[in-house]
Structure formats: C-alpha cells, structure tokens
C-alpha positions in Angstrom: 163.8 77.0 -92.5 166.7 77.3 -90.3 169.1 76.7 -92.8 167.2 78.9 -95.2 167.2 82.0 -93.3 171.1 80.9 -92.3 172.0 81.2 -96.1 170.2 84.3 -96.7 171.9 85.5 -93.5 175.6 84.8 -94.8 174.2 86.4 -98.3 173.8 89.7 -96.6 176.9 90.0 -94.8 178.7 89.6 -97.5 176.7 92.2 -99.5 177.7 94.8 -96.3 180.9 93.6 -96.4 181.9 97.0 -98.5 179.7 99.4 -97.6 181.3 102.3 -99.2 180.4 100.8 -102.4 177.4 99.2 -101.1 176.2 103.0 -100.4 178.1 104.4 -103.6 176.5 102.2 -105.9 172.9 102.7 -104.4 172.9 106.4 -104.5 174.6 107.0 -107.9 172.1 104.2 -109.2 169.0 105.6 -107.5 170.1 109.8 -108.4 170.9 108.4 -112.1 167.9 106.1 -112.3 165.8 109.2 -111.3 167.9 112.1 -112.9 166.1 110.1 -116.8 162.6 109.4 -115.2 162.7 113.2 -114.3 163.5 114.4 -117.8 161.4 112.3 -119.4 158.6 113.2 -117.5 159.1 116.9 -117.8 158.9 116.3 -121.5 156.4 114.5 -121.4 154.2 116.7 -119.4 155.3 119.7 -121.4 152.0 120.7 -122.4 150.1 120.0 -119.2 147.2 118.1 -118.8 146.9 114.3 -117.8 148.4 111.4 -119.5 146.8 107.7 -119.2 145.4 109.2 -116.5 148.3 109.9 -114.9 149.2 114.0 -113.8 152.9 115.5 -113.9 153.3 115.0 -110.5 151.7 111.7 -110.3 153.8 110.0 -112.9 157.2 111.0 -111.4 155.8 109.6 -108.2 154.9 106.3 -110.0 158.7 106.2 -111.5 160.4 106.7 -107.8 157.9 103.8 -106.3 159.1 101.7 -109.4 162.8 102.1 -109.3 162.3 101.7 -105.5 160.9 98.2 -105.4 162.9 96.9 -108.9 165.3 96.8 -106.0 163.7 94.9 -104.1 162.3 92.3 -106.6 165.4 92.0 -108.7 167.6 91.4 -104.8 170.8 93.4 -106.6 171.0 91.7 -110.1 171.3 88.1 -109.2 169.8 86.8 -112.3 173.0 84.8 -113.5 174.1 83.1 -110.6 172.5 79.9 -111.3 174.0 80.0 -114.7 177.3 81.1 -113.4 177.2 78.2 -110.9 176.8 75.6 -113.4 179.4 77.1 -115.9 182.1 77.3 -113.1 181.6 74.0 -111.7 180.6 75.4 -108.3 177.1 73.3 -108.8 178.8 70.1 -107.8 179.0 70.9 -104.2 175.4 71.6 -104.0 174.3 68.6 -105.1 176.3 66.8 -102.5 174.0 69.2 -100.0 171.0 67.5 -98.5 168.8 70.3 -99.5 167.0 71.7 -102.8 169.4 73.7 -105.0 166.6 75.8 -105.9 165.8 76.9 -102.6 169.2 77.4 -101.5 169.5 79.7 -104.4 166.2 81.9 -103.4 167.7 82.3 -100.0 171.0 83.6 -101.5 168.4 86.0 -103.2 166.5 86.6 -100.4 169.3 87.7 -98.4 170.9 89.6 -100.8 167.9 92.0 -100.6 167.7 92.7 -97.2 170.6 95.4 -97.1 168.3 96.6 -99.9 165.5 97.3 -98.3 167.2 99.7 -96.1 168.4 101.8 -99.2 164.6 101.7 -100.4 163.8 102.6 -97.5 166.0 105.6 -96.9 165.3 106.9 -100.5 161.8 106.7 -100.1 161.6 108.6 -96.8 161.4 111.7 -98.5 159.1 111.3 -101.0 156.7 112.6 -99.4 158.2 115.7 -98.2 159.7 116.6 -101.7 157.3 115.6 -104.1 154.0 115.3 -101.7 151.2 113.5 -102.7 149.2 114.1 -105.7 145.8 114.2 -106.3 144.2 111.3 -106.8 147.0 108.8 -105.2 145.8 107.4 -102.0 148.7 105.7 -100.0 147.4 104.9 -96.5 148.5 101.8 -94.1 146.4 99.4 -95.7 148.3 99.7 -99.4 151.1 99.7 -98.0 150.7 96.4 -96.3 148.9 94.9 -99.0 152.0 96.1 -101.4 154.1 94.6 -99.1 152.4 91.5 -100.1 152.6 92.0 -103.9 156.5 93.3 -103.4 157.4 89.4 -101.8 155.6 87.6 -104.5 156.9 89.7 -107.3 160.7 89.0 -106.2 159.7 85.1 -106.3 158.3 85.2 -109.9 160.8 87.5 -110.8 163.4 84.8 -109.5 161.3 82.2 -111.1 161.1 83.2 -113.9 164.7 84.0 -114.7 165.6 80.1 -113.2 164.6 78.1 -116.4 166.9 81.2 -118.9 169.9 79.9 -116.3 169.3 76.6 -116.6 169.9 76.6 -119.9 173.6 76.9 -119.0 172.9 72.5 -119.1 173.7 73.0 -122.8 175.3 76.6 -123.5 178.7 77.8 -122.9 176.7 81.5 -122.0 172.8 82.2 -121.8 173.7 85.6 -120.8 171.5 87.1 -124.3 168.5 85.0 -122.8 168.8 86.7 -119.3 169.2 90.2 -120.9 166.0 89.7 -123.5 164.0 88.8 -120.4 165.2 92.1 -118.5 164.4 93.9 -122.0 160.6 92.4 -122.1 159.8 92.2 -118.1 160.9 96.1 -118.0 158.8 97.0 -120.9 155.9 94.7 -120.5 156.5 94.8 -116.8 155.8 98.6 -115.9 158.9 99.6 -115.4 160.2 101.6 -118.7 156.5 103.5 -118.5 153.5 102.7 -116.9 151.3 99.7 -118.2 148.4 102.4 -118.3 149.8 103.9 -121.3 149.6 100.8 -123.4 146.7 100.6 -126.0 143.2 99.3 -125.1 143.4 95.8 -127.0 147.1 94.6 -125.1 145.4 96.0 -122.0 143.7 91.8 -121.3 147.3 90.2 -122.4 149.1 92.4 -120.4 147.3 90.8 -117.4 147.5 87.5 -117.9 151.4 88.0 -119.1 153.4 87.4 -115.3 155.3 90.6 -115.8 152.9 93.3 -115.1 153.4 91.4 -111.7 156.9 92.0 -111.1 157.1 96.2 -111.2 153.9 97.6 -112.4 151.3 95.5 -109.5 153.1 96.3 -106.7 153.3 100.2 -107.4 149.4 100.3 -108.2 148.6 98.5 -104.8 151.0 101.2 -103.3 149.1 104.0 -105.4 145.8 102.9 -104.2 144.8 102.2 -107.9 144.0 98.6 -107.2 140.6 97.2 -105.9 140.9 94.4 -102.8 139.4 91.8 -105.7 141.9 92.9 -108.3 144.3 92.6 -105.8 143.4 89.1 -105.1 143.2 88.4 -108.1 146.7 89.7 -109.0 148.7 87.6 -106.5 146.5 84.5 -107.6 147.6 85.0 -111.3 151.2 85.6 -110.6 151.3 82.7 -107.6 150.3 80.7 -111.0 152.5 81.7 -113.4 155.7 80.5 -110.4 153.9 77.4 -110.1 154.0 77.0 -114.2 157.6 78.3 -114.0 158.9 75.9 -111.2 157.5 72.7 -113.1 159.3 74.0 -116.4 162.0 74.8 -113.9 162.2 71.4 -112.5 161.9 69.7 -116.0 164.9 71.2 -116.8 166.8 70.6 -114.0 165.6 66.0 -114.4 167.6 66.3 -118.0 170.3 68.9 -117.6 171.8 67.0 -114.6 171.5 63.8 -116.3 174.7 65.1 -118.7 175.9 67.2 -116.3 180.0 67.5 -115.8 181.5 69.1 -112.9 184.6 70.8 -113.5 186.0 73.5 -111.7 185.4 74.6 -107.4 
C-alpha cells in the first residue's frame, strides 16, 4: 500500500505541475461540456412537460452530476497508457519491478484523479445556488456518501475494463480504434450522452446487467436519490463482478502477450 499510494502521489504532482493549463483545460472543458448539455436540453424541453420522467430542470442537473463524476471515473483520459507503455518499450522496466503492473498502473490512475476532484468539487459548489434543486431529486448526506461509494468502483471498472482493449497492444502496432469504440458504447450505453431512463422498456434488463450503466449513469442516480439501498447493493455487486470477469480476461492476456513480448525503446 505504501508504494501504491507513493505512485499515485508522484502521478499527481506531475498532473499540478502546470496549473495554468491544469485550470485552463478544466474550465473550458467543463463550460463547453455544459454550454451542449444546456442546448440540448432546452430543446428538448421545448414544449414543457416531463421526459422519462425527468423535468427541465432536473435533466440539466442530471447532465452537470454526469460530466462531474466522468472526471472522476475516467482520472483525465488515461485509457491508453497501458498500450502506450507497451508500444514504447517503457513496459520493460516494470517488469523488472517487484510489484504487479496492473496495480501500479491503477495507482498512476488513481493519482491522476485526485487534482480532479478538486475541479469537481469547485464546479459543483454552485449547483445548488444556480440551478437549485428540483422537485423530486432528493440529495441528502446519505446519497452522497453512498455515491461516493458507487463513484470509486465505477473508476475501477471503468479502468478495468479499458485494460484488456490496451493489452491488445501484445499484437497491434495501435488499438487506439478499440479504445475509442469503447468510449463510443460506455458513453451511450453508459448514461452519459442521455440518461439511461430514456431507453426503451425491452433494453431497460440488458442495460443492467451490461457493466456500463455502472460507470456514469449509477453513480448520478445514487446522488439523485433515484436508487433504493437494495438496488444500490445490488449495483456495486453487479459491477464488482463484471471487474472480477474483466481482471481474469485481463490477466489471460497479459500470460500470452508477455510470452512474445520485445522490449525496445526506454
């Protein structure tokens, strides 16, 4: 553990290194991310009344909370570093490292988030004074506590579940298509291009038993006060699964792609 929170603690120095464009980046992100979810709203709520259940004012809130914790679960875009560590070369001197690479990797991610959870934490500050809090959303202590829960095991299955598209890097010269396609589905499937609500009745079962709805979508609902203590149990049971599935694939991988592997490069 010491060396684990050591890594992560190296991981975000160096992301506060440059905090101009630490800070630049986070705020034209967040205003640009928000500036479309805004828009889109507006036209959608154009003729008033509720959609999926949702009110005008209660969907924009559900597309801050989700561009808030995407942060947080995708630790600043560190999707290809595995891949980029085995193209490069720079894998050899982790396997001279008495430690697991795939650990040492989750720390890099884990540490990469916390400067980000001071952004999401300044930028959500004034939610509530801005937008308030509609009817029908009930965010008390307790959901936020319990979405803090569903937040941490979303940014391992999200890290997870990316690991086995990077390790394809064994055999290809670039799986950067694979690691886009899976931003594609887990933002669709996943909550976070429009709420999972919205999705017809019959994908409704697939949808929870799919691990993306656990990435984006879970967390915000816990937050929203939309999620029962039992679904909520059973939420972080299905997605602890779907990591446990994905670290044996992961791991499978790993046994044959080192096997052939070359290092070349630093």
């Amino acid at each position: 553990m010491r060396l684990f929170w050591s890594m992560a603690g190296v991981e975000a120095r160096k992301r506060m290194s440059y905090r101009v464009d630490f800070w630049l980046n986070a705020v034209v992100g967040f205003v640009t991310e928000l500036g479309v979810a805004w828009f889109i709203v507006l036209a959608m709520f154009a003729g008033g009344g509720r959609i999926g259940g949702f009110t005008r004012d209660g969907m924009l809130l559900y597309f801050v909370a989700v561009i808030l914790v995407a942060r947080i679960v995708r630790s600043s875009d560190l999707e290809w570093a595995v891949a980029d560590d085995i193209y490069q070369g720079a894998l050899s001197r982790y396997l001279l490292y008495p430690a697991n690479y795939g650990i040492l990797k989750y720390a890099t991610q884990v540490g990469a988030l916390l400067p980000a959870l001071v952004q999401v934490v300044l930028f959500g500050a004034w939610v509530p004074f801005v937008l308030g809090i509609p009817e029908g959303v009930q965010i008390t202590p307790a959901t936020a506590a319990m979405c803090l829960g569903a937040i941490a095991m979303a940014n391992l299955l999200h890290f997870m579940s990316c690991l086995p598209l990077q390790l394809v890097a064994f055999w290809a010269d670039n799986c950067w298509s694979l690691l886009v396609a899976h931003r594609i589905v887990a933002s669709l499937l996943g909550g976070l291009l429009l709420p999972i609500a919205l999705f017809p009745d019959w994908s409704q079962t697939a949808l929870a038993a799919l691990p993306f709805r656990y990435m984006f979508a879970f967390p915000v609902d816990v937050l929203l006060g939309r999620v029962t203590a039992g679904e909520y149990a059973a939420g972080l049971g299905i997605a602890a699964a779907w990591c446990a599935i994905l670290a044996a694939v992961s791991a499978a991988i790993w046994r044959r792609g080192t096997l052939q592997y070359t290092g070349v490069g630093m």
